[in-house]
DRENLO-799794 format. One record per atom (N, C-alpha, C): residue in one letter; x, z, y. Coordinates in steps of 0.1 Angstrom, whole numbers, plus 2048, in hexadecimal, padded with zeros to 3 digits. Layout:
AXZY
...
***
This chain:
X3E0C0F280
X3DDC0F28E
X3EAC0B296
X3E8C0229F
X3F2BFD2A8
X3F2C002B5
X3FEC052BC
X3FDC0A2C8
X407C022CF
X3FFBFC2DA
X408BEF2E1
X40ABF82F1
X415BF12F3
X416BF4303
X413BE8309
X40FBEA314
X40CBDD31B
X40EBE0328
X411BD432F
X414BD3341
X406BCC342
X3F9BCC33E
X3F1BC5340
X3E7BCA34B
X3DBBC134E
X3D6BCB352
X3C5BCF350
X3C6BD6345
X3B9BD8337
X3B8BE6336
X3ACBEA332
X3A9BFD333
X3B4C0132F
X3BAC0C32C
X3C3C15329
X3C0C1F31F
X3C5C23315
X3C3C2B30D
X3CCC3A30F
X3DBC34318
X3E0C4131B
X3EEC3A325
X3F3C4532C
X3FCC3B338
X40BC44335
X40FC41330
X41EC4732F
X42AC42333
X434C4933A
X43FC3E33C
X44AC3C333
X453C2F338
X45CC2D331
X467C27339
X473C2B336
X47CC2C343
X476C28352
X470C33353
X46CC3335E
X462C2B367
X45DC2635A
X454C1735D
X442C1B356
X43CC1A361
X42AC1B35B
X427C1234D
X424C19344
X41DC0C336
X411C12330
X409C0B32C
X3FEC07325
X3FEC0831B
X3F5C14315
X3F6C15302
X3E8C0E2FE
X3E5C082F3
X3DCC052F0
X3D7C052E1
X3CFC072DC
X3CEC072CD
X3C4BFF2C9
X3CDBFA2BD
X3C8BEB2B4
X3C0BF02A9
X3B7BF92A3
X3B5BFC29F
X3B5BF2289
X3B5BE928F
X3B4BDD285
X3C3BDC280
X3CEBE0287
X3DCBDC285
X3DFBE527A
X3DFBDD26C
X3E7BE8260
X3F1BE325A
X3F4BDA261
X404BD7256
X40FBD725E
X417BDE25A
X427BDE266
X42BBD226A
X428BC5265
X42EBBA268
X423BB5272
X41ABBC275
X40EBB727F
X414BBD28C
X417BD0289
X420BD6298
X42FBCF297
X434BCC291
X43FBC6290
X443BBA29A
X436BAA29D
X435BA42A5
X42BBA82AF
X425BAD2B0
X420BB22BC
X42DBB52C5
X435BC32BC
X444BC92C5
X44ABBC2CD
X44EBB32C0
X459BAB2C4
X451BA12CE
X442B9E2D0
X442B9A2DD
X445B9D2E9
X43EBAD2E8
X442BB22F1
X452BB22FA
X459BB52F0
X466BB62F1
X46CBAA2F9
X464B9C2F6
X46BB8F2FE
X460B8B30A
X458B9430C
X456B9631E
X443B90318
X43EB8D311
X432B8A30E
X42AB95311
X41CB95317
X414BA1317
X40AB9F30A
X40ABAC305
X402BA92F9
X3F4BB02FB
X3E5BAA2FD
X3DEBAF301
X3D0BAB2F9
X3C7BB32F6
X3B4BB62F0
X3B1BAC2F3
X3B4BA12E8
X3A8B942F2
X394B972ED
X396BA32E9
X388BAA2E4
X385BA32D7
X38FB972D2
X389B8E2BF
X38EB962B8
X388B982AB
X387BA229F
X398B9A29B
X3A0BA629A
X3AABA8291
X3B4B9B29D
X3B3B9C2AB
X3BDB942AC
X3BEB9B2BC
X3CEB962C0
X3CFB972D0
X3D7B8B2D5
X3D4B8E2E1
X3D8B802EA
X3E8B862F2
X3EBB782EF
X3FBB782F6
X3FAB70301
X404B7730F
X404B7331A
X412B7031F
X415B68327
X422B6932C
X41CB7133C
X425B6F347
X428B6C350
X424B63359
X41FB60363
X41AB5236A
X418B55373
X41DB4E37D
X41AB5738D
X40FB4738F
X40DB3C389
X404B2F38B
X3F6B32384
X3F5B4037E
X3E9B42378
X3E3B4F37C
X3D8B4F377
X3CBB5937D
X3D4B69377
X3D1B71384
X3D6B7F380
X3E6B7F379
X3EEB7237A
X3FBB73378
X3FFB7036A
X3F8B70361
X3FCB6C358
X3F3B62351
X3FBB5D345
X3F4B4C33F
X3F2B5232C
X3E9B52327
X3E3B5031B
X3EDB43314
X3F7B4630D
X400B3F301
X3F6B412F6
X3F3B472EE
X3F4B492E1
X3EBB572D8
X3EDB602CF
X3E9B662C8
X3F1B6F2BF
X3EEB7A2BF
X3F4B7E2AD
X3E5B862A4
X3E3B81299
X3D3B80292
X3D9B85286
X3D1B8B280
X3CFB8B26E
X3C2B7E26C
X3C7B7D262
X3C2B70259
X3BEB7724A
X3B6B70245
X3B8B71238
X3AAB7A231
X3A4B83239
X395B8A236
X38DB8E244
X386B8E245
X37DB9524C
X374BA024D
X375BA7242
X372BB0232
X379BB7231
X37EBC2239
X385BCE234
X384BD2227
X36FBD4224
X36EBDC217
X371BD420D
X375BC720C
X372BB7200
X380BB91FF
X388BBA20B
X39ABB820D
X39EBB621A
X3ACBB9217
X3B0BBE228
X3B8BAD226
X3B9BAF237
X3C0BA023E
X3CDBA4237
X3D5B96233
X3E4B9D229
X3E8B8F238
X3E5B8723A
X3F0B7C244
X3EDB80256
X3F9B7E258
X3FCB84265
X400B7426D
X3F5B70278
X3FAB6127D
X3FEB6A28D
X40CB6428E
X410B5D2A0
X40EB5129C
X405B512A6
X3FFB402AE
X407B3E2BA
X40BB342C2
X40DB302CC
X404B202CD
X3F7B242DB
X3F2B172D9
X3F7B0C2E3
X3FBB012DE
X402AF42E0
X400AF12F2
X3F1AF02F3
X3EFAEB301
X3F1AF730D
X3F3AFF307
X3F6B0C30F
X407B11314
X40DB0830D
X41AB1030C
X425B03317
X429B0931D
X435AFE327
X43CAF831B
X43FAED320
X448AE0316
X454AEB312
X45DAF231A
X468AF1310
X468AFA307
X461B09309
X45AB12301
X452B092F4
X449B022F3
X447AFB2ED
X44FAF12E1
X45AAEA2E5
X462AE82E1
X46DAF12DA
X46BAFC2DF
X475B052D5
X472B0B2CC
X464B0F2D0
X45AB142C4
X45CB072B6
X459AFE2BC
X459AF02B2
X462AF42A8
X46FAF32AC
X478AF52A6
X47BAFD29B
X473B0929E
X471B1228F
X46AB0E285
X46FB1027A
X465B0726F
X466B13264
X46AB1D262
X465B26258
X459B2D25C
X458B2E252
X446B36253
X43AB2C25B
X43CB1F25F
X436B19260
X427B1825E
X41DB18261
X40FB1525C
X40BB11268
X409B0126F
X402B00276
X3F2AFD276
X3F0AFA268
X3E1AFB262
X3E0B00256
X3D4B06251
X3D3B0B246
X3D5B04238
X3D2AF323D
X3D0AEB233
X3DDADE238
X3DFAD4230
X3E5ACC236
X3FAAD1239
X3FDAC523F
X40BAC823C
X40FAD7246
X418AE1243
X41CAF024D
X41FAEB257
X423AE225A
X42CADD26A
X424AD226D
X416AD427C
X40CACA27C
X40CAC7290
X41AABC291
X416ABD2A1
X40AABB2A7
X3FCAB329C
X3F0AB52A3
X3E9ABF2A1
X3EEACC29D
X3E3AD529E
X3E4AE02AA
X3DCAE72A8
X3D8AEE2B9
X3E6AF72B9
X3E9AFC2AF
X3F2B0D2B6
X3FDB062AC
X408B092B3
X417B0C2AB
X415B192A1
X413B1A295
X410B2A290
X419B2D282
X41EB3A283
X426B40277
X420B4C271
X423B47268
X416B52261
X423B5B254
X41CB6A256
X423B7024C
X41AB7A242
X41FB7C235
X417B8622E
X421B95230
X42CB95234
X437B9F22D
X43FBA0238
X446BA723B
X452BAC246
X45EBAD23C
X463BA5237
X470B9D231
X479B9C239
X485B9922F
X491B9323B
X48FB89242
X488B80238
X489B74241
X47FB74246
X478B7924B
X46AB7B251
X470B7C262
X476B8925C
X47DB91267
X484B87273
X491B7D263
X499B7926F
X493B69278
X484B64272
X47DB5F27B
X474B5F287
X472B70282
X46DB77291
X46FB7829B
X480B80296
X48FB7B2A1
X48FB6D2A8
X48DB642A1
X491B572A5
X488B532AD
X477B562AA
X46BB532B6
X46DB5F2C3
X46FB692BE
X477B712CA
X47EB6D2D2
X48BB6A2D0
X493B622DB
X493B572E0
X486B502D9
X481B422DF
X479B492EC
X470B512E8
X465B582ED
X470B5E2FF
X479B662F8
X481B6C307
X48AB63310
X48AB56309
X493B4E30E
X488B4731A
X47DB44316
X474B4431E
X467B48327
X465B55322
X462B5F32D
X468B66336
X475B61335
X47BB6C342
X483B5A351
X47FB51348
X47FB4334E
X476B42358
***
């Protein structure tokens, strides 16, 4: 189970503060691999709202947007992949998506730039500028998992607080 805070503004499961500041708990019930709360955190962490887009086993990522409806703008995703079948087998791949036509050029551009963990399609070459979402997909919370997370994180804070 995953328990997200959120600045959003979606039912509430429970309202606690945190230095001093109102947040949003919410539970994922679908979320069982640390490396799923792991980038959820780290979006959080670089100013993204992470919020129920109500699709089985995924949530929607938001920036910031004072040009868009309710303030903020629909970037991307973080999903399990891989079953739909708890009882057959659990989801083992963890996708951040960032989708292409949604994201401002230079955010886009720096996302580009990361090429580990790459999968922009399931089939075909990892690194695909015509497909829909920039996406990194992981099985495991590894080092190197880790220090690519890092790396879409400070792309991520470099441009939500822009």
């Amino acid at each position: 189970m995953l328990v997200i805070l959120l600045g959003a503004d979606e039912p509430v499961a429970n309202m606690t503060k945190k230095g001093g500041e109102k947040v949003k708990m919410f539970e994922y019930r679908f979320a069982v691999a640390p490396i799923f709360h792991f980038i959820a955190n780290k979006s959080m962490e670089a100013g993204l709202h992470v919020c129920d887009g109500h699709a089985k086993q995924t949530v929607q990522l938001f920036m910031n947007d004072a040009a868009s409806e309710k303030g903020k703008k629909r970037i991307g995703a973080i999903q399990y992949e891989g079953s739909n079948d708890y009882a057959m087998k659990e989801p083992y791949i963890v996708s951040w998506r960032f989708e292409r036509a949604l994201l401002p050029d230079g955010l886009k551009r720096d996302l580009e730039a990361i090429t580990a963990f790459r999968r922009d399609r399931n089939v075909g070459p990892s690194i695909n500028p015509n497909a829909q979402s920039i996406a990194f997909k992981f099985e495991a919370l590894t080092d190197g998992a880790k220090e690519t997370i890092e790396a879409i994180t400070a792309v991520l804070k470099k441009h939500a607080r822009s």
